[in-house]
SEFIBA-175606 format. One record per residue (C-alpha): residue in one letter; x, y, z. Coordinates in nm, 2 decimals, padded with zeros to 4 digits. Each point is the difference from the previous one (the first is absolute). Layout:
+------+--------+--------+--------+
: type :   east :  north :     up :
+------+--------+--------+--------+
:    a :      X :      Y :      Z :
...
+------+--------+--------+--------+
END
This chain:
+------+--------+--------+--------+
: type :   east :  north :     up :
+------+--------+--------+--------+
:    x :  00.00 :  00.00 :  00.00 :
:    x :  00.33 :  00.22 :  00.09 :
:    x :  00.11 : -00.05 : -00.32 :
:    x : -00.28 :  00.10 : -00.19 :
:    x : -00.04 :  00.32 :  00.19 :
:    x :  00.31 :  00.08 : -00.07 :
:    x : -00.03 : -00.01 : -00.37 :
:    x : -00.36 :  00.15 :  00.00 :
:    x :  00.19 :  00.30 :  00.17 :
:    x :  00.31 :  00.00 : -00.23 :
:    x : -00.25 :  00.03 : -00.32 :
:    x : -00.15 :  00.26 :  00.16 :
:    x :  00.26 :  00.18 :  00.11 :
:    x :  00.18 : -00.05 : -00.33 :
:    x : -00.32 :  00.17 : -00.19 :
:    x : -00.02 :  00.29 :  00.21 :
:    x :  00.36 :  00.07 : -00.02 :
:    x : -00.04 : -00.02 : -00.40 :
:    x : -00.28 :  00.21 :  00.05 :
:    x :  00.14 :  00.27 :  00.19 :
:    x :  00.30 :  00.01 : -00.18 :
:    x : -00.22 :  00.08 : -00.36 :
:    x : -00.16 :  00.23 :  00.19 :
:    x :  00.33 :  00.25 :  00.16 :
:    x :  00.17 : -00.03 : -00.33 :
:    x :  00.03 :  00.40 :  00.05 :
:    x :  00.21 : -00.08 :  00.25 :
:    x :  00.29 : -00.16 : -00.14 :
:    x :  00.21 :  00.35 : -00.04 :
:    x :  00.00 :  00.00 :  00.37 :
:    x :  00.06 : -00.44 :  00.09 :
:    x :  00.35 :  00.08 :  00.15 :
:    x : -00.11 :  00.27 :  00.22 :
:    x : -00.31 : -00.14 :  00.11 :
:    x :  00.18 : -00.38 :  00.04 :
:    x :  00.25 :  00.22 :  00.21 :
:    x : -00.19 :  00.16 :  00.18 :
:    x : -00.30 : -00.24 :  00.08 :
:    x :  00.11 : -00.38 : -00.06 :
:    x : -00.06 : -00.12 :  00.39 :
:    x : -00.33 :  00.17 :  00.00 :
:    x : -00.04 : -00.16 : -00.36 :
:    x :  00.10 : -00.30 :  00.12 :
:    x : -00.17 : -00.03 :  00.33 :
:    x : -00.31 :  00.11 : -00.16 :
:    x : -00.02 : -00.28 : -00.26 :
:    x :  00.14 : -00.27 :  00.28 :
:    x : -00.32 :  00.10 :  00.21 :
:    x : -00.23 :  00.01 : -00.33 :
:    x :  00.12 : -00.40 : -00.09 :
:    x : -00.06 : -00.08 :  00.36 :
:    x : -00.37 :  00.09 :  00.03 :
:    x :  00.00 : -00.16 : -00.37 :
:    x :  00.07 : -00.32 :  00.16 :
:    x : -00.20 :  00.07 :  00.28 :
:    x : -00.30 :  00.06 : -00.20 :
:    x :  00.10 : -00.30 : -00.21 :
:    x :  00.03 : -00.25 :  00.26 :
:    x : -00.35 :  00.16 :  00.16 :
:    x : -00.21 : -00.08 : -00.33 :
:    x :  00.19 : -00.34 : -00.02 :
:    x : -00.12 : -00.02 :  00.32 :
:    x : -00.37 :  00.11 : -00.03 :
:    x : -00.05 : -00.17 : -00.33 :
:    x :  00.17 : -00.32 : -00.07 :
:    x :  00.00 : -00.13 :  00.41 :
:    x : -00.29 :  00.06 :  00.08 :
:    x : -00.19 : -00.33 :  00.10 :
:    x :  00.32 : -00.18 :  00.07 :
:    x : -00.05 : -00.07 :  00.31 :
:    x : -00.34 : -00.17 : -00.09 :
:    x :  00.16 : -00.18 : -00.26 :
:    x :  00.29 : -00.12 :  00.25 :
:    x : -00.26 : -00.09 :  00.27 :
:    x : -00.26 : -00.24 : -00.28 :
:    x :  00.35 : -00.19 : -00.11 :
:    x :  00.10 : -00.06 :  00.36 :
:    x : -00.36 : -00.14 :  00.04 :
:    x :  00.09 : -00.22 : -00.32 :
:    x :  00.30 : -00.11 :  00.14 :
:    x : -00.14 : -00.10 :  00.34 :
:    x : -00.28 : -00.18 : -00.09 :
:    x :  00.22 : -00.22 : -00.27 :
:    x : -00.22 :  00.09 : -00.33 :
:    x :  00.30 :  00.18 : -00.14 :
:    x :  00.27 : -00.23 : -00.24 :
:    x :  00.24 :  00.23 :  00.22 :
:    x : -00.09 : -00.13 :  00.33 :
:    x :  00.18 : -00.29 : -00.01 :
:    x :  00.33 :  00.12 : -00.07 :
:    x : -00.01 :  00.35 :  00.18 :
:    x : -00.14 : -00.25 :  00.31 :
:    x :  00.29 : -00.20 : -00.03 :
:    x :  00.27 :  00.29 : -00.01 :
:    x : -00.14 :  00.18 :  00.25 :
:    x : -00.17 : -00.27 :  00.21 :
:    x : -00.36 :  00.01 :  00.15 :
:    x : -00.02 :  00.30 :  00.26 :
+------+--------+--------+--------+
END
């Protein structure tokens, strides 16, 4: 799930950087000075912008895609238990009857 957030973030991040940098194209007289001047503000800017990227990321992985896990975890543990799984068998006899 990590690792998906992470690249849902990086895509974004990566298209608002192209973005942005189509839209300050009047800038480009001034990149030394302002890189200069501003890259740790630049910088930390953009390092908190990726971080609540993921965040958000990992929140809608979160919302969306795990949302009756715990349901779905709890009905194959019934499975399991009551031996009308093909699994039981084998996950009994690794783990052993609790």
């Amino acid at each position: 799930m990590l690792a998906n957030a992470v690249f849902v973030a990086t895509l974004i991040f990566l298209a608002l950087g192209f973005w942005l940098t189509r839209e300050i194209q009047f800038l480009t007289p001034w990149r030394s000075l302002i890189l200069h001047s501003y890259l740790k503000s630049i910088a930390l800017y953009c390092a908190l912008l990726f971080a609540n990227l993921l965040g958000l990321a990992i929140w809608i992985e979160r919302k969306f895609f795990l949302r009756d896990t715990g349901r779905k975890l709890k009905h194959f543990d019934q499975e399991i238990h009551s031996g009308h799984s093909e699994l039981s068998e084998e996950i009994a006899a690794q783990f052993g009857e609790e």
